[in-house]
C-alpha positions as CSV (number, residue, x, y, z in Angstrom):
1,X,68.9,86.2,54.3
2,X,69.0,89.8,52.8
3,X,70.1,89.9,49.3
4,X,71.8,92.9,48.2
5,X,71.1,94.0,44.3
6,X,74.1,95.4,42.7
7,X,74.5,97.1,39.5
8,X,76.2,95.2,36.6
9,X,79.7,94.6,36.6
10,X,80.3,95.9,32.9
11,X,78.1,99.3,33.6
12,X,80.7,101.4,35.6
13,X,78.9,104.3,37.8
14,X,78.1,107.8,36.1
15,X,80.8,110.4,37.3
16,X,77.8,113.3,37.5
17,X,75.9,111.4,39.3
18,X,78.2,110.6,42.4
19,X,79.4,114.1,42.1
20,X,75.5,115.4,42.7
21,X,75.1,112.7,45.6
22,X,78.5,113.8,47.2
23,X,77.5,117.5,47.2
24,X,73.5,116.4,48.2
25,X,75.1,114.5,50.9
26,X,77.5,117.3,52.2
27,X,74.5,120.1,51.9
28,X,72.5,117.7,54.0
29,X,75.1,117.4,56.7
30,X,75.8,121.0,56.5
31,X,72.2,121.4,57.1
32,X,71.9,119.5,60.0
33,X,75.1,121.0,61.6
34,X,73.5,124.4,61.8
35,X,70.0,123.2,62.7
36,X,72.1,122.2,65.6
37,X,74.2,124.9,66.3
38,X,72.0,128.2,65.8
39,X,69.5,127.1,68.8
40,X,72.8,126.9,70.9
41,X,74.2,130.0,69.6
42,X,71.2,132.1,70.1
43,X,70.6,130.4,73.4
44,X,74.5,131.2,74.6
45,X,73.6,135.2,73.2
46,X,70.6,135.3,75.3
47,X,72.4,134.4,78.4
48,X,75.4,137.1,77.7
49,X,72.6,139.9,77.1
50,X,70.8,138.9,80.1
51,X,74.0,138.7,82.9
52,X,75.5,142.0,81.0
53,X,72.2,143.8,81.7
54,X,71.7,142.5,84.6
55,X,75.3,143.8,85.7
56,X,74.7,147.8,84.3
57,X,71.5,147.1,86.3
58,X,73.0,146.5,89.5
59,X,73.8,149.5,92.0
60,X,77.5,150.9,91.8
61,X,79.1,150.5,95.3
62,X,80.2,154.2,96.7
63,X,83.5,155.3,96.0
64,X,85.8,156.4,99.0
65,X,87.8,158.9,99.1
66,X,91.7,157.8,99.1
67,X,93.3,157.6,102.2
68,X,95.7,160.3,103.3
69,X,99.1,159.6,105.1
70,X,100.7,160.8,108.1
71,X,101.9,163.3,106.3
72,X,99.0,164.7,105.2
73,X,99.2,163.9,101.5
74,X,97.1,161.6,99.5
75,X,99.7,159.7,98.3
76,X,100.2,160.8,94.7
C-alpha cells in the first residue's frame, strides 16, 4: 500500500512559498502552450505566403473588351 507523508498538522504551509509554486506552475504551462502554438503559427504563415505567391504568380486571364448593344453604345 502507498503511504502518503504529509506535513504536520500544527506547521500550516508558508504563504511565499505556494505563491512561487503557483506562478512556477503557471510559467510552466504558459511555456508549454507556446512551444505548442508557434510551430502551428509559423507553419499556418508558411502556407498563406506560399498560396498568395503562388496566386501573383499565376498568369492573369485577358480582359475583353465590354460588349456593345444594339445600339451601338457600350452600355455606360
Amino acid at each position: 500500500m502507498l503511504s502518503v507523508t504529509r506535513a504536520p498538522a500544527g506547521r500550516p504551509e508558508s504563504p511565499p512559498l505556494v505563491v512561487a509554486t503557483t506562478v512556477l506552475q503557471l510559467a510552466l504551462v504558459v511555456v508549454v502552450w507556446l512551444l505548442a502554438l508557434i510551430p502551428a503559427a509559423i507553419a499556418a504563415l508558411t502556407v498563406l505566403a506560399f498560396k498568395t505567391v503562388r496566386g501573383a504568380l499565376r498568369k492573369a486571364p485577358a480582359v475583353l473588351p465590354p460588349l456593345k448593344n444594339k445600339m451601338g453604345e457600350d452600355g455606360r
